[in-house]
N, C-alpha and C positions, 0 to 999 in steps of 0.2 A: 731466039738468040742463043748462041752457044755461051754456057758455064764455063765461067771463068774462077779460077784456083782465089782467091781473099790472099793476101799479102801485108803484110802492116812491117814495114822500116820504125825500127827505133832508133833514138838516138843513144851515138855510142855512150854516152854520161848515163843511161838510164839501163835499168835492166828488172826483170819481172821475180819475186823470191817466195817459195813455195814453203808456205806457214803452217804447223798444226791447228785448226782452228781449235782444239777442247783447249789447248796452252793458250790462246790468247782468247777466247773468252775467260778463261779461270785468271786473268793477268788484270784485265781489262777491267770485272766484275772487284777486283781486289781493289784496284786502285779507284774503283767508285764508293766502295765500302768505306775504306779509309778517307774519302771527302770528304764523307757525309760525317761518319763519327767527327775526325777531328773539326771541319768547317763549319758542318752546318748543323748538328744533334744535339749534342752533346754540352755544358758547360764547365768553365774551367771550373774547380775548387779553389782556385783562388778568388776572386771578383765573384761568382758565382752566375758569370755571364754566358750566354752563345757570342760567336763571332759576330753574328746579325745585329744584336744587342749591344755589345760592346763599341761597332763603329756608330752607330743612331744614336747615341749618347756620345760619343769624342766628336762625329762629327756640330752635333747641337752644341759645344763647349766651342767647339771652331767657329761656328758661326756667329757667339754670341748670344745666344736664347735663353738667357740666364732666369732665374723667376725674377729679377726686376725689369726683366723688360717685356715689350709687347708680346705676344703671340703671333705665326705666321700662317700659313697656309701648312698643310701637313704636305701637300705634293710638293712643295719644295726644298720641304727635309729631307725628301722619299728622295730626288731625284739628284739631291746632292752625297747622299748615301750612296746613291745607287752609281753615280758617273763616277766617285773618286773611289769610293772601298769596298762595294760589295756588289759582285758581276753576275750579280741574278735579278729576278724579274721583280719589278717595281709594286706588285700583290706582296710576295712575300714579306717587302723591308716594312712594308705596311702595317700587314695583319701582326708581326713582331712589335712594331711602334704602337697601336691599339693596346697589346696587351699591357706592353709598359703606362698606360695610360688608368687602366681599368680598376679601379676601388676593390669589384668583388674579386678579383683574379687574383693580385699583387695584395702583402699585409701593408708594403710602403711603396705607394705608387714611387715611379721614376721619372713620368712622365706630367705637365698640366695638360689637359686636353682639353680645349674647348670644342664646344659643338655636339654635337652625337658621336659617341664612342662605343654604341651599345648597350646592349644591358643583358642581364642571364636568360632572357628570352630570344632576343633580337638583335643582329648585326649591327657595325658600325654605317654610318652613311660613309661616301666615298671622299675617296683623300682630299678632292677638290673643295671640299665641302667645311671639312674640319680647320681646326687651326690649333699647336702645338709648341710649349716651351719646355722647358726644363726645371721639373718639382726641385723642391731648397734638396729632398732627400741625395736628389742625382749629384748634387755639389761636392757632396761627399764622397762618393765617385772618384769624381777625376781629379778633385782638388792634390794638386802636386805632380801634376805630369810636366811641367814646365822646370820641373826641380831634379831631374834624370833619376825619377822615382822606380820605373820601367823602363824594360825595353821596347825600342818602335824597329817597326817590320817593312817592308817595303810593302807595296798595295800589288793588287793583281796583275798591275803592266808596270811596275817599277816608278811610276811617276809623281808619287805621293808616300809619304813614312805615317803609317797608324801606329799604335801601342797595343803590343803584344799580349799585355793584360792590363786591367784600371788596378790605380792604388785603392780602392775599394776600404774606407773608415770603418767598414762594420759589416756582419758577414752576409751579405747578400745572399748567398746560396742557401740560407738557412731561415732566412726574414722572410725573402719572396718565394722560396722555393723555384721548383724547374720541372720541364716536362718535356720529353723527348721522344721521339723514335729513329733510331737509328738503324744499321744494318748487322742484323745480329744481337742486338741490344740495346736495351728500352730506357731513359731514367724518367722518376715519376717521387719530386720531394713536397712534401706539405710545409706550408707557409707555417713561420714562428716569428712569435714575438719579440720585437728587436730587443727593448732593455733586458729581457728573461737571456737572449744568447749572448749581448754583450759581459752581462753578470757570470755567464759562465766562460768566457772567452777570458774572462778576468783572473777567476777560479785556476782555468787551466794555465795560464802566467804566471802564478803564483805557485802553485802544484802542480808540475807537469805529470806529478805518475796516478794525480784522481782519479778515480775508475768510474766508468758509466754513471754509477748510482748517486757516485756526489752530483757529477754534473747535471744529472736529473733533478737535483734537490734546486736547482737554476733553471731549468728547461725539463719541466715535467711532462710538456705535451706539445703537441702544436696548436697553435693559434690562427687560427681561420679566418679569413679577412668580413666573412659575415656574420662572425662568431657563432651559434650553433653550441651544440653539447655533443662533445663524446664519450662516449659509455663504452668503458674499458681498459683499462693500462696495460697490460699485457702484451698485446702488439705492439704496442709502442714501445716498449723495452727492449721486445724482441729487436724490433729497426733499429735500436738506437745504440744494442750490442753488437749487430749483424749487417745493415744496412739494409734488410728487406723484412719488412711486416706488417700488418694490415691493424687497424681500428675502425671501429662504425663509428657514423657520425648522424647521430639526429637533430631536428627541428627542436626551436625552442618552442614548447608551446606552454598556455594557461587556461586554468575554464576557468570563464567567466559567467556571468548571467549577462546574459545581449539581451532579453525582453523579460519581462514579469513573470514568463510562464517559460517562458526558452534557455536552454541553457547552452555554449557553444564553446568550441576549441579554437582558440586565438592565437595562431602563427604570429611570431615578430621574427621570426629568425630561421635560414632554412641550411642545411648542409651545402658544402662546396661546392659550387658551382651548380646548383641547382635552382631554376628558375620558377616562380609562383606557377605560369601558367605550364607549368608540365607537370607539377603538383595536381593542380585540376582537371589537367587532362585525365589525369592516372585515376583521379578520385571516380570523377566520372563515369570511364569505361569500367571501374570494379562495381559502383552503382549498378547499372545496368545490367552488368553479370550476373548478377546477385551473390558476389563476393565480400559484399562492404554493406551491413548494414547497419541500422539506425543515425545515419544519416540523411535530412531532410532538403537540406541546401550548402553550398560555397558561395561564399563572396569574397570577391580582392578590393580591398579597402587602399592597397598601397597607394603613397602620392610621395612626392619629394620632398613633404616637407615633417610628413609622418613618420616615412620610410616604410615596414614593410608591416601589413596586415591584413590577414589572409582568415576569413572568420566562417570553418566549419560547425553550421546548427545541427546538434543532436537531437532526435528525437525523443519527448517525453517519453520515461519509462527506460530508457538506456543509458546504461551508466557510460558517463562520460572519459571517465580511467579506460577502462574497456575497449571503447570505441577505438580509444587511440592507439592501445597498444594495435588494432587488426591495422590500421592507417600506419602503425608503424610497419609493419610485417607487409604488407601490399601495395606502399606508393611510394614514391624517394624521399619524404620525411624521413626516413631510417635511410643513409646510404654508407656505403663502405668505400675505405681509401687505403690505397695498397703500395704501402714505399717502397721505393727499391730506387735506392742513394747511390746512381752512376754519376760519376765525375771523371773531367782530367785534371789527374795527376800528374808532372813532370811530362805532360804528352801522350802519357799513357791511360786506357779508360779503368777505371778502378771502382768498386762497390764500398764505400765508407757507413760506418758508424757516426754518430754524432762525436765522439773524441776524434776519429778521425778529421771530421772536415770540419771541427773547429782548431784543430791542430795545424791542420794547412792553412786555414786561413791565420791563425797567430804568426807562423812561421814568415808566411806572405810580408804581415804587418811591420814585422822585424823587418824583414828587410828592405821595404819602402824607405820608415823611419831613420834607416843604418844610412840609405844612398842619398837621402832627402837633409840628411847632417850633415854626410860629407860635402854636398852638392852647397849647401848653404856654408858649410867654413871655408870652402875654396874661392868661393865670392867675397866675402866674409875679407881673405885674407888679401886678395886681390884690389878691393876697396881701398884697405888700411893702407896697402902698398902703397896706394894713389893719393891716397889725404895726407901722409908723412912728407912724401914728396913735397905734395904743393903747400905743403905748411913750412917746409926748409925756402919755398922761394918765397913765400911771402913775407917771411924774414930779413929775407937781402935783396928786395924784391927792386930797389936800384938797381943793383949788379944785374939784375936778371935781365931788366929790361933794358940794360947798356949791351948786354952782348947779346941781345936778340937786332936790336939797335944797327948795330956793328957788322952781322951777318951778313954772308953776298944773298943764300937760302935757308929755306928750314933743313935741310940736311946738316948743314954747317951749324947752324945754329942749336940742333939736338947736340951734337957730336961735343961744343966747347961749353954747352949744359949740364952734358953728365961727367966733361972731364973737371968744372968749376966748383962743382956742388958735390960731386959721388953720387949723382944719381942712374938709376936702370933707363933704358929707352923709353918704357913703359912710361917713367914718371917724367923723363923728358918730355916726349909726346903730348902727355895729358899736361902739362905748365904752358908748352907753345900752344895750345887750347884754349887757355884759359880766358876768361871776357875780364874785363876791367871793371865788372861791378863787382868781380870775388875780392877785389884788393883792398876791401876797407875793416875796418876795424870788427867790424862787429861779425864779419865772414867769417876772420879770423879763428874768434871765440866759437863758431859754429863750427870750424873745422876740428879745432881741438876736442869740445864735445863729442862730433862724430867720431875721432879719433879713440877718445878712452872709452864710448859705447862698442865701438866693433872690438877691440880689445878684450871690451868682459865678454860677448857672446862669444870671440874667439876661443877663450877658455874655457866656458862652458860645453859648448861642443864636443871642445877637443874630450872634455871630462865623459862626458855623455859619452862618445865613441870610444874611451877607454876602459870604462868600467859598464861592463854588460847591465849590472841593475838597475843603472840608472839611464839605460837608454829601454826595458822593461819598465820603467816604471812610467817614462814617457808614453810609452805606445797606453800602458792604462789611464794613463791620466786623459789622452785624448781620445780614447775608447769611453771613459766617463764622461766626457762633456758632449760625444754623439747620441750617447746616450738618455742625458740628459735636453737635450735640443729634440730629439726626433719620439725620443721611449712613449708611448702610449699604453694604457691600461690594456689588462687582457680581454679578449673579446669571447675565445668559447671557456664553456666551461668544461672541466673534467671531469669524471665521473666513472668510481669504481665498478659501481653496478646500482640499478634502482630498484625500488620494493613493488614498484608496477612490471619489470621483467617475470618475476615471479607467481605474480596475478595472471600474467598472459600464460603462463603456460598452465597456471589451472584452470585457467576459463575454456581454453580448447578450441572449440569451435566454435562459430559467429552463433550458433543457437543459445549461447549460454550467455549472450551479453547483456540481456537485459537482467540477468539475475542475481550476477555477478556485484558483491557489496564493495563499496568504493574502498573500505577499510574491513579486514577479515577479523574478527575478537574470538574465534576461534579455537585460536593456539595449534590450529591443525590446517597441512594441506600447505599454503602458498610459506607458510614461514620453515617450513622443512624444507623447503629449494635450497636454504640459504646454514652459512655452518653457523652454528652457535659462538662464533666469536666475539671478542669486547669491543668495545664503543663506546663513546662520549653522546649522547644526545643534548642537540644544542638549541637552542630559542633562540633565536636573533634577536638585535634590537627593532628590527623592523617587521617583528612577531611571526616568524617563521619556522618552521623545524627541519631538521636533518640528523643523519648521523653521521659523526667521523669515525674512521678505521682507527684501532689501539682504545687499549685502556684508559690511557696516561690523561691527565687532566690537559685539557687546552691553554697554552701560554703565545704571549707576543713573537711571531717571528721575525727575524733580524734585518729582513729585506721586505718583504712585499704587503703592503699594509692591507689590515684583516678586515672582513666585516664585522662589526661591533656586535656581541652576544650580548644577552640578557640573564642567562642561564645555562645551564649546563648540568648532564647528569649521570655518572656513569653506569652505564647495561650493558647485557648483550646483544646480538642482532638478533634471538629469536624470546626476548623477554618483553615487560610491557612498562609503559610508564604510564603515566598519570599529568594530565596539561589542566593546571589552574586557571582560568577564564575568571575577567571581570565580574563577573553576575553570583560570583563565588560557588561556582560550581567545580570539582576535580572530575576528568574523566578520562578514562583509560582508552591507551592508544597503541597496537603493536609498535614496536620499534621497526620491523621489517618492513611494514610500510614506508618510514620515512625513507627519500635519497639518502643515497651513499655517496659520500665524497671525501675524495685522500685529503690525508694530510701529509704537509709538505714542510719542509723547514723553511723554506723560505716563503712560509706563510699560505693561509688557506681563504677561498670566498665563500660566501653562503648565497651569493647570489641564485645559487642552484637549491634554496632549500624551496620546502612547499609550503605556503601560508598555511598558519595553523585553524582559520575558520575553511578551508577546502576538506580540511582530512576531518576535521569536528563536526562537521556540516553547521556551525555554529556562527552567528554575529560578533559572539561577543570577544572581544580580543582575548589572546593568552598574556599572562602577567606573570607567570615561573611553575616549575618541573616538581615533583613528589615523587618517589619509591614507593608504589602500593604495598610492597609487601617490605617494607624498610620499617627505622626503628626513630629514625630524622623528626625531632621537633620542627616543626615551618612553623615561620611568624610570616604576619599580613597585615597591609596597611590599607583604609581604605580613602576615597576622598574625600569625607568628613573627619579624618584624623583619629579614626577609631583603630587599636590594635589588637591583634591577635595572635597567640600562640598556639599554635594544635596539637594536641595530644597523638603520638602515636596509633592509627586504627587500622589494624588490618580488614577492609570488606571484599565480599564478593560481588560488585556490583559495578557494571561498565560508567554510572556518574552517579556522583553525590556529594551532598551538598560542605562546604568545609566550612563556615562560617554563615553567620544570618544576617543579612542586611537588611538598615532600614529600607523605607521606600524613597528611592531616587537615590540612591548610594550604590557607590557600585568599587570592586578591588581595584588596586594602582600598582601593586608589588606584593610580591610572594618570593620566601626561599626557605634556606633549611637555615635555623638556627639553635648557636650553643649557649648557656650561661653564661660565655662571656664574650658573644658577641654583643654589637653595637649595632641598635633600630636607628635610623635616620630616616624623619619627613622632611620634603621639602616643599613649601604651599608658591602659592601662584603668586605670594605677594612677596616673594623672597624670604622668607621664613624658614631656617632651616632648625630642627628638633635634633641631639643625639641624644640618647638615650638608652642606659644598660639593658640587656634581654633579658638579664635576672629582675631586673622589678616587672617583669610582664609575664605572671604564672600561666604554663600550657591551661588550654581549657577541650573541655569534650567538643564534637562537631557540630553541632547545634548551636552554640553556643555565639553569642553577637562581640566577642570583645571588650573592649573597653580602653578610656580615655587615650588617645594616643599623645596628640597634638592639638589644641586651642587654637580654630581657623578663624580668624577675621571676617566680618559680614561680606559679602561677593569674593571671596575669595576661596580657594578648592585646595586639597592636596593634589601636586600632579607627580610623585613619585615617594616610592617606598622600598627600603634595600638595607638587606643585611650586610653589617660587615664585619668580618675576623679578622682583620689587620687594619687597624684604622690608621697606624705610621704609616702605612703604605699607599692611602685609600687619599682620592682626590674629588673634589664638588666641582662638577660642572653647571653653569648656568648661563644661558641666554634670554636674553630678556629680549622686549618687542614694543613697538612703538604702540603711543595710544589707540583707543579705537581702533585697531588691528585686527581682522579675525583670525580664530587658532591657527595654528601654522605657518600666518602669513607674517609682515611686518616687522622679520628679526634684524636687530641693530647692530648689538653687542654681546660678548660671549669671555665669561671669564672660565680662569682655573686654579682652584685653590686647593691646598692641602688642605685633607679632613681634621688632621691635630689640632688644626690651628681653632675650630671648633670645639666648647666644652661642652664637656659632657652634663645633661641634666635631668631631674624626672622627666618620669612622665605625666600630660595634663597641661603644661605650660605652653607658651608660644614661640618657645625657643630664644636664635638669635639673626640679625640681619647676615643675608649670607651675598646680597651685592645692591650695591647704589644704585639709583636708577638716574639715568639723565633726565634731563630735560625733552618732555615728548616721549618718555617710556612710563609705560604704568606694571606691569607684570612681568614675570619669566614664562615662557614660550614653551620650553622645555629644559631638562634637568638629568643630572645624571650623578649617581652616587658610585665608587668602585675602583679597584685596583688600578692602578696605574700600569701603562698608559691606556688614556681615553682613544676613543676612536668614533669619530663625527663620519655621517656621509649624509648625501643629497638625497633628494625622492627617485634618483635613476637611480640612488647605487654607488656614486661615484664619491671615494674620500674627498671630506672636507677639513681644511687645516686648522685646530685650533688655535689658541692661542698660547704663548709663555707661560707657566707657571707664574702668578701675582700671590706675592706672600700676606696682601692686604685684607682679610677678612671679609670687610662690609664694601669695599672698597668697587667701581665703578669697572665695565668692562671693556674688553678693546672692540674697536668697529669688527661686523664682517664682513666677509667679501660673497658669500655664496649660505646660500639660507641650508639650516639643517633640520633635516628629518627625522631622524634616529642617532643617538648614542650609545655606544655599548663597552 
């Protein structure tokens, strides 16, 4: 067949236009870039939301899925998400909904999730599957969208209005942190503790020109949702001046003894977002390599009711310090987290500091609060308009109802309403409305009420929206009470640097671990890593050791409540101390080895110190601190009521002996004392002794003491404490039900001023220091010591004393939670 010429007719409306393709893909590629940052990357600095996020939460407020009510399906959040606000695929609104859901992800979930939601090993099951409402945290969120708090935006086909940003109570962006990939740029923020930012959101209200370093004295770190330890500040200053900086974050671990002969390393706590079993994967394949040695087995103990425990056995003959630092150095126990604080700003993507994006969020807050007062006086005044009204016809409420009566309609009948009365249409309106149960007496009285209540908040308002401080002091005041509702204790700890970094780097190589001594007495080698600066070496009350950074003695910080010390003893970091143990032994202990841990003003934890029988290798508990090469008289008590004073003795010898005990006797209390401090015993049967230190002459080391306290038959000393300011100095005691074993069955807990105790020889039995009820026979435990006390639980967790009782022998209040330690 003959070729025929192709012809194609267009129509005249249409016509074909010859494009640069490099200009329209550079157009096309721009305006994908810019989706993804502003839509889908990126979160605001305000709310501290993505767009994905921010409608999965309004949309769940629209629907209803409040935390008091049921739970639904998750694909039906997904897909009401997805039909009205968000025009992407129904995986991603998801996998964003999970994470709002996730405990280890989020510091404060947003989300309730029922069902499987995952875990740091293993995905969620499928949306069909779950079912989701809305955590009490999310409430605060959106609480006030109905109050023209923000602005709403149209949705992606114009057919539904979302909110532009949530009125967000508290700063999200810095609680839950964020994590992005965008086009061109990445953000990557680590989770903080709500009341630690609220505290500085506070800070910065009050002093707008604070610099980093106060607001750090409020947000010293970030707070990991599976808490963990970071080792290091430095990075985190650097983020917190700059917006970009890195910190390690390791495992919390302990050695324990698991069998009679075994000794093992006990994960409870693992770095972000890092799952047990990729821990054991790691351990494993270094095994094998012959990378990791003196390790014999792993096991994952974890369960849900335990939570997490992960128990590496050491092999006999390898120190267990050692081991860990290589497990630090070769598996994600040790892992590192790199900020880089991208937000939008005004629309714009920007790199903040921490005063920055607590600065936009302040800014934000103001101006919710601003729109959320005006919103409510306008209602406000709108109301009152209506209740004056209808309180003028229920006055003449004849007339009213003659020329409603009278009327041919309600048009007629507004119209000779507001020309009879002087009132607006408005209030006409709302009178021809009115039902006939409002017309009796007692509505009356209800109307005038509501009338002179919208009045005062009318002024209030108004006052609030006129004078700036007092609509700043609004936003704190309601910044404290989220605070107070949601704040939870801190979960990682901080950590400047530890005395086992040290050890790792003189250990070297895995051939050296088994030779490697858990504590070096030395003076050479691991303590030259570190500079000879001052420090406080502290005893816990829960017989622990650490050191704090500074000279300065340790005192109460003003915010964040301490863990309770025992003692305290100023060094350096490459000097040595001396740890008094019940069995009355002193023995000497580098300071380099104990943890390092900042000190902060708004208070420090010892949660991170190291029990003092691991670094001693010893049973017998620590009871108080000695300067070997000091000049310190130390008195001692022990629990047969014997005291002692020790002479000043410089030795050369890693232990020995400070006092001589009978048999079955053993120390309660140790410290340094003056000629005019005050010894205080206190026995088990509420007996409390003070007594001058001048009647108790030092003695040589040998030496057994003598008369302290006069103890009752079955009854014991159970503490002993020096005090140099007895005006200032406060007796705690909690007593315990009968037949109780130690520890257990506490009831009641007083606190008394020490003054109110007189002072007496020594040798007597003092005088009653609390009553005991009915069903109590003993004190439990006790505590002598400067004011304020400080009680916690066997996790750790502060326990709230009681009021000051000016009553002596006088009877104690119930408690609510048993205590472990005092300090």
């Amino acid at each position: 067949m003959p070729k025929k010429d192709l012809i194609v007719d267009l129509p005249e409306d249409e016509h074909i236009s010859e494009i640069d393709v490099s200009a329209e893909m550079k157009g096309s590629f721009l305006e994908y870039a810019v989706s993804v940052i502003y839509a889908r990357a990126l979160p605001d600095a305000r709310d501290g939301l993505k767009p994905v996020q921010r409608r999965i939460l309004y949309q769940m407020d629209q629907m209803g899925l409040r935390p008091d009510r049921g739970h639904v399906k998750s694909q039906r959040v997904v897909g009401e998400v997805m039909g009205k606000l968000h025009p992407h695929g129904d995986s991603a609104i998801y996998e964003a909904l999970v994470r709002l859901a996730q405990p280890f992800n989020l510091r404060v979930p947003l989300i309730d999730g029922h069902g499987n939601f995952g875990s740091l090993d293993d995905g969620p099951a499928a949306a069909r599957y779950t079912e989701a409402r809305m955590a009490p945290s999310a409430l605060d969120l959106v609480t006030g969208l109905d109050e023209d708090t923000v602005d709403f935006v149209p949705n992606y086909d114009n057919q539904f209005m979302q909110p532009d940003v949530l009125p967000a109570a508290f700063p999200q962006l810095l609680v839950n942190g964020a994590s992005g990939i965008a086009v061109g740029m990445a953000t990557n923020i680590a989770p903080h503790n709500l009341a630690e930012t609220i505290a500085a959101a506070i800070h910065l209200l009050d002093h707008p020109d604070a610099s980093v370093a106060d607001l750090m004295r409020f947000v010293p770190g970030p707070d990991l949702p599976e808490g963990g330890v970071i080792v290091g500040l430095d990075g985190i200053k650097e983020a917190y001046e700059t917006g970009r900086g890195a910190f390690r974050t390791r495992a919390k671990v302990a050695v324990e003894r698991i069998t009679a002969r075994k000794t093992g390393l006990v994960v409870t706590e693992l770095p972000y977002m890092v799952g047990p079993e990729k821990v054991i994967e790691k351990i494993k394949e270094n095994v094998s390599a012959g990378r990791l040695k003196g390790i014999s087995a792993v096991q994952n103990y974890t369960d849900r009711i335990h939570g997490l425990r992960l128990v590496i056995e050491v092999k006999n003959g390898f120190n267990p310090e050692a081991v860990l630092q290589q497990l630090y150095k070769r598996t994600p126990l040790e892992d590192s987290f790199s900020i880089n604080a991208v937000a939008l700003v005004d629309g714009q993507p920007q790199t903040l500091g921490l005063k920055e994006m607590l600065r936009v969020f302040v800014d934000h807050r103001i101006d919710v609060t601003t729109r959320r007062s005006r919103h409510r006086l306008a209602r406000h005044e709108e109301r009152l308009h209506l209740v004056e009204g209808l309180l003028v016809a229920i006055l003449d409420i004849d007339d009213v109802i003659a020329i409603i009566r009278s009327s041919d309609d309600a048009e007629t009948a507004r119209a000779r309403l507001m020309t009879a009365f002087d009132l607006s249409e408005a209030q006409a309106s709302y009178i021809l409305e009115l039902r006939l149960r409002r017309l009796t007496k007692f509505s009356r009285i209800e109307l005038e009420s509501e009338r002179d209540d919208l009045a005062a908040r009318i002024a209030e308002l108004r006052e609030i929206l006129d004078q700036p401080h007092l609509l700043r002091a609004l936003v704190k005041t309601e910044l404290a009470d989220v605070s107070a509702r949601l704040g939870t204790p801190r979960r990682t700890l901080l950590l400047a640097s530890t005395g086992a970094e040290a050890a790792a780097d003189v250990a070297g190589s895995d051939a050296s671990l088994a030779a490697l001594p858990a504590v070096s007495r030395s003076g050479k080698g691991m303590d030259l890593q570190i500079p000879d600066d001052p420090c406080v070496v502290v005893l816990s009350a829960a017989g622990a050791l650490a050191r704090i950074e500074g000279g300065d003695p340790l005192e109460a910080g003003p915010r964040a409540a301490h863990d309770g010390w025992r003692a305290q003893l100023p060094s350096t970091a490459r000097s040595q101390v001396a740890v008094i143990t019940a069995d009355g032994l002193a023995r000497r202990i580098d300071v380099v080895s104990l943890p390092a841990l900042p000190r902060f003003d708004t208070g420090l934890s010892l949660a991170a110190a190291t029990p003092a029988s691991l670094l001693l290798h010893s049973d017998s508990p620590a009871v108080g601190l000695l300067d070997p090469e000091g000049e310190s008289v130390i008195a001692m008590g022990t629990a047969r009521g014997v005291v002692k004073r020790l002479r000043p003795d410089v030795l050369q010898r890693d232990e020995w002996e400070v006092i001589s005990l009978d048999e079955g006797d053993r120390l309660v209390g140790a410290g340094p004392s003056s000629d005019a401090s005050d010894l205080v015993f206190l026995t088990s049967d509420a007996q409390l002794l003070r007594t001058p230190a001048a009647k108790v002459r030092p003695q040589g080391r040998t030496a057994g003491g003598m008369a302290g306290i006069k103890v009752s038959d079955g009854a014991c000393v159970i503490g002993f404490w020096v005090v140099d300011a007895p005006d200032e100095a406060v007796v705690v005691t909690v007593a315990a039900a009968e037949g109780a074993l130690p520890g257990t069955g506490q009831t009641t807990a007083k606190v008394t001023p020490l003054a109110l105790y007189p002072s007496k020889g020594r040798g007597g039995q003092g005088v009653r220091a609390q009553r005991f009820l009915r069903g109590e026979d003993r004190l439990d435990i006790g505590w002598v010591g400067q004011a304020p006390a400080r009680a916690a639980s066997a996790d750790g967790a502060p326990v709230e004393l009681p009021d000051l009782d000016e009553r002596r022998d006088g009877s104690g209040s119930p408690l609510t939670f048993a205590i472990a330690s005092i300090g």
